[in-house]
C-alpha positions in Angstrom: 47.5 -94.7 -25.3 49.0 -92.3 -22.2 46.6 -89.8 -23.3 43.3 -92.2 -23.4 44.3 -93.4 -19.9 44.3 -89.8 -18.7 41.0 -89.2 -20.0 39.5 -91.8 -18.6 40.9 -91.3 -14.8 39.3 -87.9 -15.3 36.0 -89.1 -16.5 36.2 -91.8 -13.7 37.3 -88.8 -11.2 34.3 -86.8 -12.8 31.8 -89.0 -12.2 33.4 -89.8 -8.6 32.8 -86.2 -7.4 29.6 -85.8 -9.0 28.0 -88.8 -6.5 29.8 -87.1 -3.4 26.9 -87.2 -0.5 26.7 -83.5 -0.2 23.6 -84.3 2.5 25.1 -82.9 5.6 26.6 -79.7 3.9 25.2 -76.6 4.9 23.4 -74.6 2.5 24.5 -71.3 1.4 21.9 -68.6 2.8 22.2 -65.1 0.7 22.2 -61.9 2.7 18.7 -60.5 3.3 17.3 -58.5 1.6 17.0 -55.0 3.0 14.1 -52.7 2.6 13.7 -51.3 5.7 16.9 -49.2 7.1 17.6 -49.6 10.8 18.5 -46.0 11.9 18.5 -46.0 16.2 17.0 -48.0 18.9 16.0 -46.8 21.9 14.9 -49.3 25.1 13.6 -48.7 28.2 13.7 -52.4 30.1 12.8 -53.7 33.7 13.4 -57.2 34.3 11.1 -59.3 36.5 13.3 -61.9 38.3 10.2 -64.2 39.5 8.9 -65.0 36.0 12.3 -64.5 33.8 10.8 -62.1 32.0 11.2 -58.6 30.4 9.2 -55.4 30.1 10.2 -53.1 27.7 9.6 -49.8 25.6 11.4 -49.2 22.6 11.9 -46.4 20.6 12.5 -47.6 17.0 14.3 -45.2 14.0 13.8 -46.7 10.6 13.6 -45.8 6.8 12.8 -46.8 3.6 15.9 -48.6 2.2 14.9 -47.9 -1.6 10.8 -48.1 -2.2 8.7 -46.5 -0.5 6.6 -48.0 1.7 3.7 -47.7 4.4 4.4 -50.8 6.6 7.6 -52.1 9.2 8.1 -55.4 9.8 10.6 -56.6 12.8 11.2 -59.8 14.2 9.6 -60.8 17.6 10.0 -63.6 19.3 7.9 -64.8 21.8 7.0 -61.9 22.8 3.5 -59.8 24.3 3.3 -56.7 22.1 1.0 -54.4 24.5 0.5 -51.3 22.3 2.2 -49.4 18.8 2.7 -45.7 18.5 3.9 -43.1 15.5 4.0 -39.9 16.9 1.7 -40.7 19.6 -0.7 -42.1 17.4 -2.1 -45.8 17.6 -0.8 -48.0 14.7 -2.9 -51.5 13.5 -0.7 -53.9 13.5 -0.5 -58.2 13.5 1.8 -60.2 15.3 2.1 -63.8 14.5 4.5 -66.3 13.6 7.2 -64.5 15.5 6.6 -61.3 13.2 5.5 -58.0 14.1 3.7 -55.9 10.7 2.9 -52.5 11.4 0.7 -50.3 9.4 2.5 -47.1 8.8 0.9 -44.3 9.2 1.5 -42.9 5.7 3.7 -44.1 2.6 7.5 -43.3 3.8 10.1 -42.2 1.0 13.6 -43.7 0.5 15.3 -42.1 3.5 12.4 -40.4 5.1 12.7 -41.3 8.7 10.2 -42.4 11.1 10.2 -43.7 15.4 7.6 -46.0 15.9 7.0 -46.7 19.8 6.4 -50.1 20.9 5.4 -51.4 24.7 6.4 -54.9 25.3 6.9 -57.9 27.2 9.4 -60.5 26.2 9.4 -64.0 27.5 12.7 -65.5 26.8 11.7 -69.0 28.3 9.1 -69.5 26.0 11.3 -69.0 22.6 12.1 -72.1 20.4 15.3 -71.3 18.5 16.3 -73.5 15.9 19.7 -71.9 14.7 21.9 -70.2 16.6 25.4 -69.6 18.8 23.5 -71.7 21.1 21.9 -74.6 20.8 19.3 -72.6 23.7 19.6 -69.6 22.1 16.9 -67.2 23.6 18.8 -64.2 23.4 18.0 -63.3 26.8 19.0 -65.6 30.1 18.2 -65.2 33.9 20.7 -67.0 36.0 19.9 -68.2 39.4 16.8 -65.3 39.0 15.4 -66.3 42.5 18.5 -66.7 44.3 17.3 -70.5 44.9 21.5 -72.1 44.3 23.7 -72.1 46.4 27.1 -70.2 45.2 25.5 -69.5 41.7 25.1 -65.9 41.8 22.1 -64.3 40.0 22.7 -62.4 36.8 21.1 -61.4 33.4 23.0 -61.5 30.7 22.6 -61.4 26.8 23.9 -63.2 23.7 22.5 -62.0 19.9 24.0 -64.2 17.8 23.2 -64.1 14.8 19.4 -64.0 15.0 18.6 -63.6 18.7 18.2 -60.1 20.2 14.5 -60.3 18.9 13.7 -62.6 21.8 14.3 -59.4 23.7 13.0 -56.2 22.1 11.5 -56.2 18.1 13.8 -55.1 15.8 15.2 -56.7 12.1 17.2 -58.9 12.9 19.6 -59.6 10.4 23.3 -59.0 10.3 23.0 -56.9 6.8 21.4 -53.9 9.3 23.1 -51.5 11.1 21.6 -49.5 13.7 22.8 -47.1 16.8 21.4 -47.9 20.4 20.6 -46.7 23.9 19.7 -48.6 26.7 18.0 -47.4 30.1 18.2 -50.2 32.5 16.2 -50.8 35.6 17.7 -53.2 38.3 17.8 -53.7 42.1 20.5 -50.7 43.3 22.9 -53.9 44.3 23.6 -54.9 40.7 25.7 -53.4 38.2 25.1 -52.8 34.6 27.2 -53.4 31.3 26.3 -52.4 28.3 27.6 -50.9 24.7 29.3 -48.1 24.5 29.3 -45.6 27.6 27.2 -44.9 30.7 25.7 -41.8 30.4 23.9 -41.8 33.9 23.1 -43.3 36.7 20.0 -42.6 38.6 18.3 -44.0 42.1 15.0 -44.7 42.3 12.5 -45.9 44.0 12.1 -49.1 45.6 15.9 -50.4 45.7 16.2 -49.7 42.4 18.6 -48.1 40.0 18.3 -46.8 35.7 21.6 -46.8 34.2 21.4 -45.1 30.6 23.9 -46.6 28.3 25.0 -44.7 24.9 26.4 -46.2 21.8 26.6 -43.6 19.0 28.5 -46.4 16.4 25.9 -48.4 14.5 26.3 -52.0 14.4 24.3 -55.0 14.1 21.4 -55.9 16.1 23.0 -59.2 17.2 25.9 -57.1 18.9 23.1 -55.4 21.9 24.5 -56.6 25.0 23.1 -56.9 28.4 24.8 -57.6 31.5 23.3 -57.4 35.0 24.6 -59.1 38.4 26.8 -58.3 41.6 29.9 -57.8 40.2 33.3 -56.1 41.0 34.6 -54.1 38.6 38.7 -54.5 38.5 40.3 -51.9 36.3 43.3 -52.5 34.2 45.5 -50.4 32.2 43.4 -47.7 29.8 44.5 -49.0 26.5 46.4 -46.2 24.6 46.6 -44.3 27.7 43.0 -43.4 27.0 40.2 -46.5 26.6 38.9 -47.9 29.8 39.9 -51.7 30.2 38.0 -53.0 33.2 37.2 -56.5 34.1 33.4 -57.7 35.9 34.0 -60.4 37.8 32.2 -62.0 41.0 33.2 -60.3 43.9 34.7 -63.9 45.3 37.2 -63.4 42.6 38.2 -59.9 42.7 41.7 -60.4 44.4 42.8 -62.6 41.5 41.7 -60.5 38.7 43.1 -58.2 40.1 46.5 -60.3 40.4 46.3 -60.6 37.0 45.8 -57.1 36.2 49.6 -56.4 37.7 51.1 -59.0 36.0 49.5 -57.3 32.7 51.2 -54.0 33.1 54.2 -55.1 33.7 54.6 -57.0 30.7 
């Protein structure tokens, strides 16, 4: 008798879990699938404060992942493409539906690299993100851009994940890719920069303004590009191992306490 009881409570249990409202679960999404290799990406970016926009040129290194293939296709979101180039050369290309297709210029083996050049303006204000670390997530955001709130300072800064660096330059945005950067940065001379890896250089131009060339040599995902612009103060801490820079940007208003802080952190 024990034994038909037992089966029953796990039919009954059975059946139970099989009527479960599995509505609000989130799907499983797979990996994508990869057949174009991210190799290095190369910006050149000015920002223009009035309209919370930015104007770009990118320098994109790609390959075949397995098939060969004679076209690229990179997210865009949002964006203005103004012109595509392979070794100088105009490329036909579409952009719609937040996609940018190139026509290669010939069919591209498994690992035979190519750069294609792209001019651009990106218009983070006018992206409609769906998904996201934000619920706003435009990848790029102007803070205070005209200087119009009082004690809000104005700063640029960036956030990628998981699919939004392509509201600021094209690129395949996925997490699967993998890809090496540099960044040359044009701001007003007041600001400072922060960005992967190291600065290279720093170089005054005209106008007020400043390029600070930024360098990172490990690849990494797309969603990982970061962006920082704004009058900060840069408090420095304890290298870590004796050798790794730790420093801190903070507003200026705040310096004395980071740097507070800071003491109480090496002495521990």
């Amino acid at each position: 008798m024990k034994y038909i009881l037992f089966a029953i409570a796990l039919w009954g249990g059975t059946c139970l879990y099989a009527q479960t409202d599995t509505s609000g679960r989130t799907l499983h999404r797979a990996t994508s699938e990869m057949k174009t290799k991210l190799q290095h990406t190369k910006l050149k970016v000015g920002f223009n404060f009035e309209n919370q926009t930015l104007n770009g040129e990118e320098w994109l290194t790609a390959s075949p992942y397995f098939y060969a293939t004679d076209s690229l296709i990179l997210d865009a979101k949002s964006m203005l493409i103004h012109e595509v180039k392979l070794n100088d050369q105009p490329l036909k290309y579409a952009y719609e539906n937040d996609f940018l297709k190139i026509k290669l210029d010939k069919i591209y083996q498994k690992n035979e690299n190519y750069t294609v050049y792209i001019r651009y303006t990106a218009q983070p204000e006018k992206v409609i993100e769906k998904e996201g670390a934000r619920s706003d997530a435009k990848g790029l955001y102007f803070i205070n851009p005209k200087g119009e709130i009082p004690d809000v300072p104005t700063q640029i800064w960036t956030q990628g994940e998981t699919e939004s660096s392509s509201c600021w330059f094209p690129t395949i945005d996925k997490p699967n890719q993998k890809t090496t950067q540099e960044i040359y940065m044009t701001v007003p001379d007041k600001f400072v920069t922060l960005s992967n890896g190291i600065l290279k250089s720093s170089v005054k131009e005209a106008n007020h303004l400043r390029t600070d060339h930024w360098v990172m040599d490990k690849p990494h995902a797309p969603y990982l590009f970061f962006m920082g612009v704004g009058d900060f103060a840069v408090v420095k801490d304890t290298p870590w191992r004796g050798t790794i820079p730790v420093d801190y940007y903070v507003e200026k208003k705040n310096t004395n306490r980071w740097q507070r802080k800071s003491l109480v952190t090496r002495r521990k």
